[in-house]
Each structure stands twice: as C-alpha cells, then as structure tokens.
C-alpha positions as CSV (number, residue, x, y, z in Angstrom):
1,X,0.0,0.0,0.0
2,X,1.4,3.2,-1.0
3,X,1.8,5.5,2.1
4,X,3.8,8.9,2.2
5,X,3.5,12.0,2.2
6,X,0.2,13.4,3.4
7,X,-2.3,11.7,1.8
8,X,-4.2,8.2,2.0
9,X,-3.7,4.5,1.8
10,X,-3.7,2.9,-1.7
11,X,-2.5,-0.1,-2.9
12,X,1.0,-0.8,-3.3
13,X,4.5,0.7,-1.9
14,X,4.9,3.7,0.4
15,X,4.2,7.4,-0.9
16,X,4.1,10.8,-0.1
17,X,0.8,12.9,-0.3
18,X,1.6,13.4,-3.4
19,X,-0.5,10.7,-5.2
20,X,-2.5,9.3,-2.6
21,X,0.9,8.4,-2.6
22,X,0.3,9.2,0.5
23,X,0.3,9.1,4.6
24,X,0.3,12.4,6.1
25,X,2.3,11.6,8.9
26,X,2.0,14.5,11.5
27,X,4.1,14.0,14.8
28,X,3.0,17.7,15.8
29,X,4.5,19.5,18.3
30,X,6.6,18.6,20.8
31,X,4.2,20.3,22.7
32,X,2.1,17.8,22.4
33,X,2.7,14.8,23.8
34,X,3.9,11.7,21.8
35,X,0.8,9.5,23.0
36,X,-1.4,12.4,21.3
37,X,1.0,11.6,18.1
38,X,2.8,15.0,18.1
39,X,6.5,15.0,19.1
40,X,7.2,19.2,18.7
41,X,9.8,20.1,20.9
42,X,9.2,21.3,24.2
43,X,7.7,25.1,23.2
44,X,10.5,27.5,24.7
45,X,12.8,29.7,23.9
46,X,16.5,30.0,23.9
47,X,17.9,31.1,27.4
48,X,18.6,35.3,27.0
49,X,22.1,34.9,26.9
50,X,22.2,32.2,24.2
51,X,22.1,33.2,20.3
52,X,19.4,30.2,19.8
53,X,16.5,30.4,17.8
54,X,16.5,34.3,18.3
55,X,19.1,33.8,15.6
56,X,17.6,31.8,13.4
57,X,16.3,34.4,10.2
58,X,12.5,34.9,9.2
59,X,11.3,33.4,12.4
60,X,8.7,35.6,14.3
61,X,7.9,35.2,18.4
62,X,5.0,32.3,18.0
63,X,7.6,30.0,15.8
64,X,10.5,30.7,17.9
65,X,8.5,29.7,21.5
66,X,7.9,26.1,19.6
67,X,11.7,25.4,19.2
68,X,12.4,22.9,21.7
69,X,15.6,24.5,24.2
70,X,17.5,21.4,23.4
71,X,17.2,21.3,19.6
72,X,20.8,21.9,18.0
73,X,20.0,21.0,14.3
74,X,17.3,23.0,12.6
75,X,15.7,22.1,9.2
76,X,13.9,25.6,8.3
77,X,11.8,25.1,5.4
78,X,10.8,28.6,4.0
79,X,7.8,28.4,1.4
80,X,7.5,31.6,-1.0
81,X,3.8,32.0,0.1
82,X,0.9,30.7,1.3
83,X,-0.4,29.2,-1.9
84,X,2.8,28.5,-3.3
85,X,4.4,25.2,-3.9
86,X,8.0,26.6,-3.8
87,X,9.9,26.9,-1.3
88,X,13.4,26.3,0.2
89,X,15.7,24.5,2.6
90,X,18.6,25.3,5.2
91,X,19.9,23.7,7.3
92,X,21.0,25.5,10.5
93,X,23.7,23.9,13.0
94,X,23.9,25.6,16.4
95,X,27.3,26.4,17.5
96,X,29.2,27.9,20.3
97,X,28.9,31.0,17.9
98,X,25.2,30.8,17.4
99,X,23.2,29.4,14.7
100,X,25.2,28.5,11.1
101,X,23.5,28.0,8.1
102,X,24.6,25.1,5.8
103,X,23.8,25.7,1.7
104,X,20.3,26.7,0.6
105,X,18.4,24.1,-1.6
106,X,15.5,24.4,-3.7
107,X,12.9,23.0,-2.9
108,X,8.9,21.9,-3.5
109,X,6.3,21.5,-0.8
110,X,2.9,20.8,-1.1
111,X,0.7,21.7,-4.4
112,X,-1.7,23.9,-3.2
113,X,0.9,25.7,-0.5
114,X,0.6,25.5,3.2
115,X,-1.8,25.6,6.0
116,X,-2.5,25.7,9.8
117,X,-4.8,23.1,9.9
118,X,-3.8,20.2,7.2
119,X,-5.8,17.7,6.6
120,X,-6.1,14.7,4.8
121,X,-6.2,15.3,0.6
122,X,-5.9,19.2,1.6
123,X,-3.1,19.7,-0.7
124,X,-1.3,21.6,1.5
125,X,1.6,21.0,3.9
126,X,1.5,21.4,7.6
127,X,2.9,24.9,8.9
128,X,4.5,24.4,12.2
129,X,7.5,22.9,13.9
130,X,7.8,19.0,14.6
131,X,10.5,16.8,15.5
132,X,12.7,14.7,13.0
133,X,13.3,11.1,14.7
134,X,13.0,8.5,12.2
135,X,14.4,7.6,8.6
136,X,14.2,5.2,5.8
137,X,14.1,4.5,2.0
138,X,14.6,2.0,-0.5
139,X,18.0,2.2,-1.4
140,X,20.6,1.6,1.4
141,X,21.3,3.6,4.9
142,X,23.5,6.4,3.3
143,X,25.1,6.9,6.5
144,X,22.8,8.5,9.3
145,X,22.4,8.6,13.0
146,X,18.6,8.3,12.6
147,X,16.8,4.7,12.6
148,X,16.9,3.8,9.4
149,X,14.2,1.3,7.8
150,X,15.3,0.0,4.7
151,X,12.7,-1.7,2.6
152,X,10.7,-2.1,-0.6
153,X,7.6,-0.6,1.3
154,X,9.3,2.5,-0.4
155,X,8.7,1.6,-3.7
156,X,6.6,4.5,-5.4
157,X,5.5,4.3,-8.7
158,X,3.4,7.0,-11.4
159,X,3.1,10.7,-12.2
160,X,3.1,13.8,-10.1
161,X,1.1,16.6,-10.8
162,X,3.2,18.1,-13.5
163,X,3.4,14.7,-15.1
164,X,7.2,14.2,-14.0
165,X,7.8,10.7,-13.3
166,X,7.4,9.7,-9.1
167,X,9.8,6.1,-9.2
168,X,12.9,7.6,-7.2
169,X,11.2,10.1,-4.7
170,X,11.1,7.3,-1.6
171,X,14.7,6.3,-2.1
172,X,15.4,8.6,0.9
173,X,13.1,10.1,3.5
174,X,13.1,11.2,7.0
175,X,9.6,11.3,8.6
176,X,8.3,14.7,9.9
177,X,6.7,14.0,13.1
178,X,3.0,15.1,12.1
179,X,0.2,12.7,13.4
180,X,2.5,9.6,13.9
181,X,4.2,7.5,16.4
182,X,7.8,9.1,16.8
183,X,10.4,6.0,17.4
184,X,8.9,4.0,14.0
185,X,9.5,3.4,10.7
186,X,7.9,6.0,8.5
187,X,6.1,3.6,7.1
188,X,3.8,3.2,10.4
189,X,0.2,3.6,10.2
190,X,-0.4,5.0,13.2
191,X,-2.0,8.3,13.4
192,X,-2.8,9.6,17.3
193,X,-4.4,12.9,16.0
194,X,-7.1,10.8,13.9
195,X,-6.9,9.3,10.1
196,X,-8.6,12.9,9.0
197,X,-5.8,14.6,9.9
198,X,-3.5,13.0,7.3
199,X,-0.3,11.4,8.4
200,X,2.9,10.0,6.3
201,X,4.4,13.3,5.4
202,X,8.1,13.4,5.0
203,X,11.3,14.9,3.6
204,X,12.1,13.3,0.5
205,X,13.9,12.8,-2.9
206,X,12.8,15.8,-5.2
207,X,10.6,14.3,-8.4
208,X,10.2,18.3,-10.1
209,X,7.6,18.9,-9.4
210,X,4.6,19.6,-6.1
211,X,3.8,17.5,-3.6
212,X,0.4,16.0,-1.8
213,X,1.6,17.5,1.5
214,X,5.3,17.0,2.0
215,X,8.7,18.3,1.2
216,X,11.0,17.3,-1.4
217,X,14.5,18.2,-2.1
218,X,17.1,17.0,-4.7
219,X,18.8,13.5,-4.3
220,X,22.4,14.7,-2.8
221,X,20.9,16.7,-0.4
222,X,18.4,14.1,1.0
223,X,22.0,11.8,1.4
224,X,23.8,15.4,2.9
225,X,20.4,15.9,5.2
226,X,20.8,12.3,6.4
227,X,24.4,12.2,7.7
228,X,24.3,15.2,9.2
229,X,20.9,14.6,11.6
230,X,21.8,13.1,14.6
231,X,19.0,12.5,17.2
232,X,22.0,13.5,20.3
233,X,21.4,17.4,18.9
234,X,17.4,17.3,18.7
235,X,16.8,18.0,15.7
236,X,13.2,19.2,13.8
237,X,11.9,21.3,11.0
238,X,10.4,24.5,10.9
239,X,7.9,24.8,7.8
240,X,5.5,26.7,6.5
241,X,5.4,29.9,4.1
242,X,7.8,33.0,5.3
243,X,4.5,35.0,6.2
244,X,3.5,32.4,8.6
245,X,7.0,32.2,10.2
246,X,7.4,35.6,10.8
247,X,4.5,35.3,13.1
C-alpha cells in the first residue's frame, strides 16, 4: 500500500501525499505529547544569553516559543507564500557561535501551499514545527544517525502533478513527526491525531515537481540531510510559508 506524504492509503508501496501516494504523517508538536502523536519540541525559547533560535532568520515570536531548548539541528523550510508550492531549505547547526546555516536548496512542498490546519487530501503541507526522529528508504542507509528502515515498502511508482515521473522520490526520507508514532518506521500507520488529519508526510527525494503535503529536495541533499541529523542534537523542522513564520 502506497503510504507517504500526506495523503491516503492505496495499494502498493509507500508514498508521499503526493499521489495518494500518501500518509500524512504528522508528529505535531513537541508540545504535544507523543501518546497524542505530536513529538514538537518542548515550546521555549532559547535562554537570554544564548544566540538560539532568536538567531535563526525569518522566524517571528510564536515560531521561535515552539523550538524545543535542546534542539541543536534546525531544518527551516521557508515556502515563498501561502499558496505556493516553492519553497526552500537550510539547514541550520547551532554552535558555540550561534546558529550556522549550511547551503540553501530548492525546494517543493505541497501543491496547493501551506496551512494551519492540514488535513487529509488538503493539498497543502502542515505549517508548524515538529521533530525529525526517524528515517528510511529503498536504497541503502547512506550513513545517518537516525533509525533507518530500509525496505521495498518505499517503492513509489506513477506521475506527479506536473506529469514528471514519481519512481525515485522514496529512495530517501526522513519522517516529519506530524500525526504519527515518533520512534517508528515512517512507514507506520499510526496516526494519534485521527486518520482525518493525514499522516505520512516526510522529507524526501525531489521528483520536479509539487507534492500531496510534504517536502522534497534534490537526491544529494536528501543523502547530505541524512548524515548530518543526529537525534543526540534534537533536531526538527520549521515549515510553513515566510509570512507564517514571521509570526
């Protein structure tokens, strides 16, 4: 059955939202507890004499307060508005000297842009900030810190929205913790929040075009975004368009 990013099951492999390719996998919040299937971060800022997440660019008070203190990895995910299916990714280490940017990719996220309250064949990907615990794919662990599930549950087949082939897109993924069971493969069903709220949605391989509800980027940087996480530093993603960030 295809599962992935943000959408429902079908038959046949894993996907992303983009097809019904799709499981919109929402681990919320860290807010939230995991039992309610959010795994945010601890809302809280940065102590006064740190350079944080007050560091961290395009990020207003209401998206800062749901970094978790500990987090020390930060995907930030940057759409180009609300209704807009491009968008970009850095990847921000924190340092001694603050926050550091890595290189910024291009990027898609979901079709139809971004939303507060995502739900299931929405079309839109989940603004907010949500833990990254868990990885997996169907070619071989590249070399992360994360759990990695290797498997042909990954398999995704068809045409995105553009008509641009899909086969390729679940070599690589790390599941964003939206509506799902943090500590599992991201191919697991579970959704704590409720089936409606969509579930499976992931970073993943970049097939040019939008996606049902997650985020794509291109091939090397899935590999470069995988060794680099390491679940010791906390790390999550911050997503959503730069309006809704600056909040």
């Amino acid at each position: 059955m295809l599962v992935g990013c943000g959408g429902a099951k079908t038959g046949g492999g894993t996907a992303d939202d983009e097809r019904s390719e799709a499981v919109s996998a929402r681990d919320g919040s860290v807010n939230e507890s995991a039992a309610s299937g959010t795994t945010r971060a601890r809302p809280g800022q940065a102590p006064s004499n740190s350079a944080g997440p007050a560091r961290l660019p395009g990020l207003g008070p209401r998206t800062l307060a749901e970094i978790p203190d500990n987090a020390r990895q930060v995907v930030l995910v940057t759409g180009r508005d609300k209704n807009s299916s491009a968008s970009q990714v850095v990847l921000y280490r924190h340092t001694e000297a603050g926050w550091e940017p890595g290189a910024t990719w291009p990027a898609h996220n979901a079709l139809k842009g971004w939303t507060d309250d995502h739900r299931v064949g929405d079309l839109r990907s989940p603004i907010g900030v949500f833990a990254l615990t868990d990885a997996g794919g169907l070619l071989a662990d590249p070399g992360t810190r994360l759990p990695y599930d290797q498997g042909r549950g990954f398999t995704i087949n068809g045409t995105g929205f553009e008509g641009e082939p899909l086969a390729g897109s679940f070599d690589y993924v790390v599941a964003i913790n939206y509506n799902r069971r943090p500590g599992t493969s991201p191919l697991d069903w579970t959704r704590p929040l409720g089936a409606g709220k969509g579930g499976g949605i992931w970073l993943h391989v970049d097939h040019g075009g939008p996606t049902q509800a997650c985020v794509s980027v291109a091939k090397q940087h899935m590999k470069e975004l995988l060794r680099t996480l390491d679940p010791a530093r906390h790390p999550v993603v911050v997503m959503g368009d730069a309006a809704s960030l600056a909040r």
